[in-house]
C-alpha positions as CSV (number, residue, x, y, z in Angstrom):
1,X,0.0,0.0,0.0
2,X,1.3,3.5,-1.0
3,X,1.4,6.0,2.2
4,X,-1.5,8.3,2.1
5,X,0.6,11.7,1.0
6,X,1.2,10.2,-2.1
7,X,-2.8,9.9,-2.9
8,X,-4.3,12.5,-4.4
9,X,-7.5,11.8,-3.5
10,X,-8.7,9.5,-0.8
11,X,-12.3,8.7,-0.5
12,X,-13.7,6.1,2.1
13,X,-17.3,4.7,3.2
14,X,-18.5,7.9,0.8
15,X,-22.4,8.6,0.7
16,X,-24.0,10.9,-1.2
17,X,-28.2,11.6,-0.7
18,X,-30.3,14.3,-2.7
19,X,-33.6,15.1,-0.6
20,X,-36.4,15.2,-3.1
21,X,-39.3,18.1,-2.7
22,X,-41.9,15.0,-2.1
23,X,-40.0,14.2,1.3
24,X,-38.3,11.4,-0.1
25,X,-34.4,10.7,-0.8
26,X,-32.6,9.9,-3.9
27,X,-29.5,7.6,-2.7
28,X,-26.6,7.9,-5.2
29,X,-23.6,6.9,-3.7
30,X,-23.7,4.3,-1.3
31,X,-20.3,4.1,0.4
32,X,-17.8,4.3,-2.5
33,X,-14.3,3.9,-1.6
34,X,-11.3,5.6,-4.0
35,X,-8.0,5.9,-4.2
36,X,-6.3,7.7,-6.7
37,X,-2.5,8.4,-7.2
38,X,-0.9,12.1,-7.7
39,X,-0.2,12.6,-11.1
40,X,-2.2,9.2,-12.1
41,X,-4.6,8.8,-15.4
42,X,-7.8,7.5,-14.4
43,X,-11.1,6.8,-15.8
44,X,-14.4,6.9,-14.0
45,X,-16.7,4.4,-15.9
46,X,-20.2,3.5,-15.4
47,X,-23.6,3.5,-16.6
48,X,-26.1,6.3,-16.3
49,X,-27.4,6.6,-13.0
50,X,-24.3,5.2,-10.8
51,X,-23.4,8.2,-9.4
52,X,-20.1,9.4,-11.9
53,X,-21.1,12.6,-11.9
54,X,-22.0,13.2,-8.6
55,X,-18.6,11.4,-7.7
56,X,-16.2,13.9,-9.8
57,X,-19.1,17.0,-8.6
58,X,-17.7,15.8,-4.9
59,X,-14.7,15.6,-5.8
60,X,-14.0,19.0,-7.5
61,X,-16.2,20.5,-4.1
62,X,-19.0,21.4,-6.3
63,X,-21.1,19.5,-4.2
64,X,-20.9,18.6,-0.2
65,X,-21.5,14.4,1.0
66,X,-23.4,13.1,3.4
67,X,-21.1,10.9,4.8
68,X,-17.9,9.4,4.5
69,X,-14.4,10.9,4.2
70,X,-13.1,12.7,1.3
71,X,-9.2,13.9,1.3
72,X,-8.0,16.1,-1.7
73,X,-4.3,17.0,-1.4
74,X,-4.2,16.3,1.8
75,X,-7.8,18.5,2.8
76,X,-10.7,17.1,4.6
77,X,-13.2,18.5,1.9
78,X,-16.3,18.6,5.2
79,X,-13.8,20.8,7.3
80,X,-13.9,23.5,4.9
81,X,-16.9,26.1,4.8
82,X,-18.1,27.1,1.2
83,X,-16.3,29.9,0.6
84,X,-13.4,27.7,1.5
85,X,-14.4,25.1,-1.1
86,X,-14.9,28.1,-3.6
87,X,-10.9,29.5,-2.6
88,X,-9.4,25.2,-2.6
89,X,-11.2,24.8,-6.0
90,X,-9.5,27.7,-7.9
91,X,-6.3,27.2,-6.3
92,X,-6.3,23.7,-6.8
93,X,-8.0,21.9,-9.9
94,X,-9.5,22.7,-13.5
95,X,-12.5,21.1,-15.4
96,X,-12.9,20.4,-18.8
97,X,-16.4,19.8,-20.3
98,X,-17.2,17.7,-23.5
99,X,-18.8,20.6,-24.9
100,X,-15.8,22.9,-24.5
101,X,-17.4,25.7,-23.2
102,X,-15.4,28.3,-24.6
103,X,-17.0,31.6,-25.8
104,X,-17.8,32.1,-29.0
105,X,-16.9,35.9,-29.5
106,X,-13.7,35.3,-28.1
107,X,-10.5,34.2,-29.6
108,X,-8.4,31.2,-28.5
109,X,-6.2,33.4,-27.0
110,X,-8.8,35.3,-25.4
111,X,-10.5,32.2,-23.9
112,X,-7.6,31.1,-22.1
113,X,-6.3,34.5,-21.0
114,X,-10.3,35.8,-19.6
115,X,-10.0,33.1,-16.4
116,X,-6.7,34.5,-15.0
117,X,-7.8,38.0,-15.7
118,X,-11.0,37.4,-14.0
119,X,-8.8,35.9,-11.3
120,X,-6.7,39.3,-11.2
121,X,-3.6,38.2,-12.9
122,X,-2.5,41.3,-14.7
123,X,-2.8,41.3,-18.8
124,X,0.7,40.7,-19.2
125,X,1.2,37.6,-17.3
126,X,-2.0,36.5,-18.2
127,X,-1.3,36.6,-22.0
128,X,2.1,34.9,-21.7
129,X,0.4,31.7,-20.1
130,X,-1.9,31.7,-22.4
131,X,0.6,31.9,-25.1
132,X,3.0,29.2,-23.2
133,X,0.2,26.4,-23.1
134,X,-1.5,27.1,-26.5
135,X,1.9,26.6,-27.5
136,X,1.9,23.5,-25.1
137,X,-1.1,22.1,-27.0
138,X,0.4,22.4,-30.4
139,X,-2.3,25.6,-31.1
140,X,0.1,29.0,-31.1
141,X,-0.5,29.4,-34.3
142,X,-4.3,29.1,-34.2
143,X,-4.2,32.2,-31.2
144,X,-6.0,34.5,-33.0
145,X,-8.7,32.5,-34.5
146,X,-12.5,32.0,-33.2
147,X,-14.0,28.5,-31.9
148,X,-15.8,28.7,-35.1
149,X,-12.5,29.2,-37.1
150,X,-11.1,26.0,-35.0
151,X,-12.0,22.0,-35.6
152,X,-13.9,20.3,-32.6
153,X,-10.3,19.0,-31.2
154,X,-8.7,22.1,-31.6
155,X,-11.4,23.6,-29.4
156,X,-10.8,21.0,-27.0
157,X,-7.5,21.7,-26.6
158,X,-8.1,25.8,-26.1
159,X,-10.2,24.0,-23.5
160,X,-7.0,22.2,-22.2
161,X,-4.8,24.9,-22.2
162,X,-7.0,27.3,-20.5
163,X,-7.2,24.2,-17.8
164,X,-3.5,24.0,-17.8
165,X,-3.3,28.1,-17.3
166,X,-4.7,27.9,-13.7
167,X,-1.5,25.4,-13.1
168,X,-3.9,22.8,-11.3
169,X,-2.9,19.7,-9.1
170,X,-6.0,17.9,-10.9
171,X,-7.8,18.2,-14.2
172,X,-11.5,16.8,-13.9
173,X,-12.5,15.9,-17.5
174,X,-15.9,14.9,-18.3
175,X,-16.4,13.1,-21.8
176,X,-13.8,15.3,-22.8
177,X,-14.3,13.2,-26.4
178,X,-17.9,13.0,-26.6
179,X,-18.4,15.5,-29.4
180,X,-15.3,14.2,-31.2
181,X,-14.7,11.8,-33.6
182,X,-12.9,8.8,-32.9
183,X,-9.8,9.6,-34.3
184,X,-9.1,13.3,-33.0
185,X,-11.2,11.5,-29.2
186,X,-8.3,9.6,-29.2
187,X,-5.4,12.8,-30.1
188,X,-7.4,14.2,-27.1
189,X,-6.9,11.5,-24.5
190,X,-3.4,10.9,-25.3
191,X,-2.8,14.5,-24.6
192,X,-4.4,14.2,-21.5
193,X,-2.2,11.3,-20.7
194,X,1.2,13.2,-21.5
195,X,0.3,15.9,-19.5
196,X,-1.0,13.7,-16.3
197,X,2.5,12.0,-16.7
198,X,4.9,14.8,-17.7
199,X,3.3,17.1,-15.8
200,X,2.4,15.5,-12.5
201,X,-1.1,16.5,-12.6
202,X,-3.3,14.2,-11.9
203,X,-6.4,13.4,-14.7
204,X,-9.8,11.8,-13.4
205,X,-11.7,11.5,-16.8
206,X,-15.3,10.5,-17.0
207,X,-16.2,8.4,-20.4
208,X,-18.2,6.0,-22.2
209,X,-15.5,5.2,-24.0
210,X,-13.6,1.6,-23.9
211,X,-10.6,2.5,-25.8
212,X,-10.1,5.8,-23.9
213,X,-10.4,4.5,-20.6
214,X,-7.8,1.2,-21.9
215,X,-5.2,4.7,-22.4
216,X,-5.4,5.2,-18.5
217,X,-3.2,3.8,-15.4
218,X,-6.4,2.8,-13.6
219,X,-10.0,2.7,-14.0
220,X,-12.7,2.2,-11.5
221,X,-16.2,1.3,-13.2
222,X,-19.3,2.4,-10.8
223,X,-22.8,0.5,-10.2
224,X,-25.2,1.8,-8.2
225,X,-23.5,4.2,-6.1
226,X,-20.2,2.0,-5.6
227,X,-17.2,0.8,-7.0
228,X,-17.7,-2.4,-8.2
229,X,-14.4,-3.1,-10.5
230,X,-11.2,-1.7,-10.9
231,X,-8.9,-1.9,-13.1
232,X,-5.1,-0.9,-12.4
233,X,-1.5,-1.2,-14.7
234,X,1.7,-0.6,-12.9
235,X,2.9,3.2,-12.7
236,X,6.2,2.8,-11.8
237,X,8.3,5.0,-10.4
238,X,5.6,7.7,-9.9
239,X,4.5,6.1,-7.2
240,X,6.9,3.7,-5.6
241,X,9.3,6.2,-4.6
């Protein structure tokens, strides 16, 4: 067993409950249990209804649990108040969605640099970043263009690099290939895999996809509300030291 500071995230005996107006409550996780590596690849797999979402909502503190433990870098996640969360989430970890979310009047450039700004990094150091991973993403010389002007993995990756601009510990990426085809999907998750293990961050994907989640170091396949298989490769050095 790898010591708990090398986890990223630990999650034990984790329940989730949504209270319904009718009086009634919705169980969705039912005392999952997780362990995930820093700077590992995993994929969260599952059919509709076992509680991924939720899962990588808790997670990224966009929602609270109802019981359990959840550790992220180290952090109780229920000893922190919400504007605590809000504070560990921006310091902390990025999201990518599958329908890339980026603004449509704005450039690629633009896209990645609006976040930081917003954040009150000045427009200086906010444009080199964004400069420094669209270049990291192969796109510096699509900067200038619209998401219009850019195919759907090119948008993905101004997605990426704007995730990659807040400098995260974790990247939470769900179905980051659903609106791709299956040959740029796969461009996508093996750029998420270089940057999970050249970078050190660590990737929790959400997918459908078979082949995507075979590209990972581990992936843990949900059932109603728990874990009910995992699959896990060796990951060397990363985590035996």
């Amino acid at each position: 067993m790898v010591e708990e500071s090398k986890f990223a995230i630990v999650a034990k005996d984790l329940v989730k409950n949504f209270d319904l107006p009718s009086g009634d409550s919705v169980n969705v996780l039912t005392g999952l249990d997780l362990e995930i590596y820093q700077g590992e690849f995993v994929a969260i797999m599952g059919p509709s209804g076992s509680g991924k979402s939720t899962l990588v909502n808790i997670l990224s503190t966009l929602e609270t649990i109802t019981g359990g433990d959840v550790n992220v870098g180290g952090v109780q996640l229920d000893s922190l108040s919400s504007n605590d969360l809000l504070n560990f989430r921006r310091a902390h970890s990025a999201i990518i969605f599958q329908s890339f979310a980026l603004i449509d009047y704005l450039t690629a450039i633009e896209n990645v640099k609006l976040p930081l700004i917003v954040r009150g990094i000045s427009q200086d150091e906010a444009e080199a970043k964004a400069l420094h991973f669209l270049e990291a993403v192969d796109l510096y010389s699509r900067k200038d263009h619209l998401p219009e002007e850019l195919s759907g993995g090119e948008q993905q990756r101004v997605a990426i690099a704007r995730a990659l601009a807040h400098e995260p510990k974790i990247i939470y990426a769900d179905e980051p290939t659903g609106n791709l085809d299956a040959v740029t999907g796969m461009k996508i998750i093996h750029l998420l895999k270089e940057i999970s293990h050249s970078m050190g961050i660590t990737v929790i994907m959400v997918t459908h996809d078979h082949k995507a989640a075979m590209e990972t170091d581990r992936v843990y396949i949900l059932q109603e509300g728990k874990v009910i298989k995992e699959k896990s490769e060796e990951i060397g050095e990363r985590t035996s030291k």
